[in-house]
N, C-alpha and C positions, 0 to 999 in steps of 0.2 A: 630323122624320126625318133633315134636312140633318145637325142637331147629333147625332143617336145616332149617326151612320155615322161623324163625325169623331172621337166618343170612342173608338168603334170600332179605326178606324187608330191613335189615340193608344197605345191599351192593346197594341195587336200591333208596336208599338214598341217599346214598353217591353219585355216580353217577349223582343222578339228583344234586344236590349241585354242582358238580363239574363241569358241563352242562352248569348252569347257571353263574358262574362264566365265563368260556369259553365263554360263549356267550356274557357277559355283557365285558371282555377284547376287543372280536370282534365288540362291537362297538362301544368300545373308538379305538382303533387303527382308526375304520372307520370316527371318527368324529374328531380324527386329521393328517386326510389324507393329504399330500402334493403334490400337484402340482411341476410334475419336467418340467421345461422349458427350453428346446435348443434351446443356441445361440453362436454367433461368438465373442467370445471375447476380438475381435481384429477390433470392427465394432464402434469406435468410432464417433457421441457422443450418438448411440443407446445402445451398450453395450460396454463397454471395460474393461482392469482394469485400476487402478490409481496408481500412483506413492507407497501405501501400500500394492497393489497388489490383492486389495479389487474392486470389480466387482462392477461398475456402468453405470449410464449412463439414458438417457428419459426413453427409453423399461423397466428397470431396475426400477425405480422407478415406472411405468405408471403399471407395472403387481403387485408389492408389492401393491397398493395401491386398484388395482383390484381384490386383495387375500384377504385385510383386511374386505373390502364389501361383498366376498365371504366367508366369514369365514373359511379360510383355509391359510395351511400352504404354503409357497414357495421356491421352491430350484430351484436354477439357474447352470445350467448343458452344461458347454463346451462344443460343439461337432466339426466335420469336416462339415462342412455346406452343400459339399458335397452328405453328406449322408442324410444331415436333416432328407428327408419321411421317410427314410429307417428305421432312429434312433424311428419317431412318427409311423409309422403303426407296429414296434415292441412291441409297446409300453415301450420302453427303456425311451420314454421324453412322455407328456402329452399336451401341444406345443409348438410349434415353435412363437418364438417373440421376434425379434431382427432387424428390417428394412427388415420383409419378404413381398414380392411384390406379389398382387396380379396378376398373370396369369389364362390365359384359361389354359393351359398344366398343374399348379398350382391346378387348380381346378378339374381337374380327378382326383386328387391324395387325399387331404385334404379340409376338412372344413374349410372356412373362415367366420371371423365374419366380419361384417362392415366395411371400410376401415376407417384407423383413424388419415391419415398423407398423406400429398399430397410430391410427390419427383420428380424425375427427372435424367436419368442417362447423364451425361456429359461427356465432353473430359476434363483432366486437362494436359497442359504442364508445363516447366520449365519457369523460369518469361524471360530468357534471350532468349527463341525459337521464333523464325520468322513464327510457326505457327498459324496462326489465325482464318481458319476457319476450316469444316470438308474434304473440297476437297483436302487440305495439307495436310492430313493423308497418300493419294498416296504414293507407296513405303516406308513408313515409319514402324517402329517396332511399333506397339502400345501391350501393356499389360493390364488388366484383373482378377479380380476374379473367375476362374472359375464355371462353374453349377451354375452360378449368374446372376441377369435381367440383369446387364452389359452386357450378352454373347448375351441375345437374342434381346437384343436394338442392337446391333452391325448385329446379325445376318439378322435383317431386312432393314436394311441400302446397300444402294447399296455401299457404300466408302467400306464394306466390301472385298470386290473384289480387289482392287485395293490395299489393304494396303499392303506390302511385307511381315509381319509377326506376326502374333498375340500368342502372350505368356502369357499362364497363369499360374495364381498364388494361393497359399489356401488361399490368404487371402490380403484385402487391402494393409499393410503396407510392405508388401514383395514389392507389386507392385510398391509402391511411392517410395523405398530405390533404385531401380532400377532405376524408373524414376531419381532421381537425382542424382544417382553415374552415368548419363548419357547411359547406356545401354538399355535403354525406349526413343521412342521420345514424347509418349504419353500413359496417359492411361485410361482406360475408367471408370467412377466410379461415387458413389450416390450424389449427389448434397448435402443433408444432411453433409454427410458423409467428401466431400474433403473442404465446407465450415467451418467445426469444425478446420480441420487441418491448413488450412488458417487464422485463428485465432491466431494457435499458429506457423505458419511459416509464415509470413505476404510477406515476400520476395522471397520466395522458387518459388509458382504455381501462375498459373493462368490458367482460366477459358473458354475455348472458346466461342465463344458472341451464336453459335450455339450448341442446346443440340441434343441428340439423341431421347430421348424418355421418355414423361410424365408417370408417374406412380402412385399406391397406395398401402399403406404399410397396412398389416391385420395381426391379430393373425390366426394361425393356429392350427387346431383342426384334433385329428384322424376321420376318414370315420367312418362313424356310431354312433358317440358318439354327440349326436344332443343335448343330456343330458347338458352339460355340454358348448359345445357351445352356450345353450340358458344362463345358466346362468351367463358365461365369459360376453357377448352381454349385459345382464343387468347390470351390474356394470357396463361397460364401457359406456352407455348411462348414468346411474347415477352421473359417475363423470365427464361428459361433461356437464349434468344440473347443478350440484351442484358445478361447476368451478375448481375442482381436478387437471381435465387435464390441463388445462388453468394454473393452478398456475405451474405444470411441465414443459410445456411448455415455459414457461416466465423463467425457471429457466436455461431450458438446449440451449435455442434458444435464448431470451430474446423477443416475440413476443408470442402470441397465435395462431401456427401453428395446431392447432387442428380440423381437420372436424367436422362441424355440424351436 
């Protein structure tokens, strides 16, 4: 009996040793937790890839710089844009930040922090089209990003009506390959977004002198996780004091596009 009770205390030894281990693994795992973040990687000059087919871009830098303040890790996670909530209330991504526009409809859905970039969706045509303002849209193909602010700046627009056919796309650059192999007469997209391209196609677009609809770009955060939206929120006001943003900014714009 003496020796079963000593193997006894041996094995609940053991056990606790092993507990404790367990326990101290779960919270390093927990303390180099990473942030996974979906985006469109095809949303340049917020996210894109590059020529080495390495993932950058403002959003891209502005969240790495807001993980380093967080002390945590960052992984930047592809999706169908699409689906974005669908991807964040799974929790599949942790959030959304990539040119995501604050909405009311937006905001039944996810938590947003602060907006942190002022935008704008526009019309862009071909440099040689005789279209100039938004009432020349009439009868015209215009194309789109689908389940994008693009969709609902359009959907609030009376010109909606009147346009012959609206064609979407998953994604900006689908759209603009269309627009210029001529099968677009127009398409509708983030002012950010079709100014980067015009940079590198100087001759290709242009810009209608009228926009659709003023906007503001937030990270998004899952429903109930206030946790963690508060501490996104405080990095991102610390590197607006301490000029983070402002140097990103100047770097992907060449201005300090940064709200205050």
């Amino acid at each position: 009996m003496k020796r079963f009770a000593t193997m006894i205390l041996a094995l609940a030894a053991v056990f606790s040793v092993l507990t404790a281990c367990s326990n101290s693994a779960s919270s390093d795992t927990k303390n180099d937790k990473s942030l996974i973040i979906g985006i469109d990687d095809k949303f340049a000059p917020m996210g894109f890839r590059d020529e080495d087919n390495k993932i950058v871009g403002f959003d891209i830098d502005l969240a790495k710089a807001a993980a380093k303040k967080m002390d945590v890790k960052v992984t930047f996670q592809p999706i169908d844009w699409k689906t974005k909530e669908s991807e964040l209330s799974s929790g599949r991504i942790d959030l959304i930040w990539n040119g995501y526009t604050i909405t009311d409809e937006r905001k039944n859905k996810v938590l947003f922090t602060k907006p942190y970039l002022r935008n704008a969706q526009v019309v862009v045509t071909r440099k040689d089209s005789k279209l100039t303002k938004l009432a020349d849209l009439e009868g015209k193909v215009v194309g789109l990003q689908s389940l994008s602010s693009a969709s609902d700046a359009l959907d609030a627009n009376p010109i909606k009506s009147k346009i012959k056919t609206i064609t979407e796309f998953k994604d900006n650059v689908l759209a603009l390959n269309d627009l210029k192999s001529g099968r677009l007469d127009a398409v509708v997209i983030d002012d950010v977004v079709i100014n980067y391209y015009m940079t590198k196609e100087k001759d290709t677009f242009t810009i209608l002198d009228e926009s659709l609809a003023p906007e503001e770009y937030g990270v998004g955060v899952k429903k109930g996780n206030e946790e963690l939206l508060t501490k996104l929120q405080k990095a991102l006001d610390e590197m607006t004091e301490d000029g983070t943003a402002a140097e990103i900014s100047n770097k992907w714009f060449g201005e300090d596009k940064v709200l205050k």
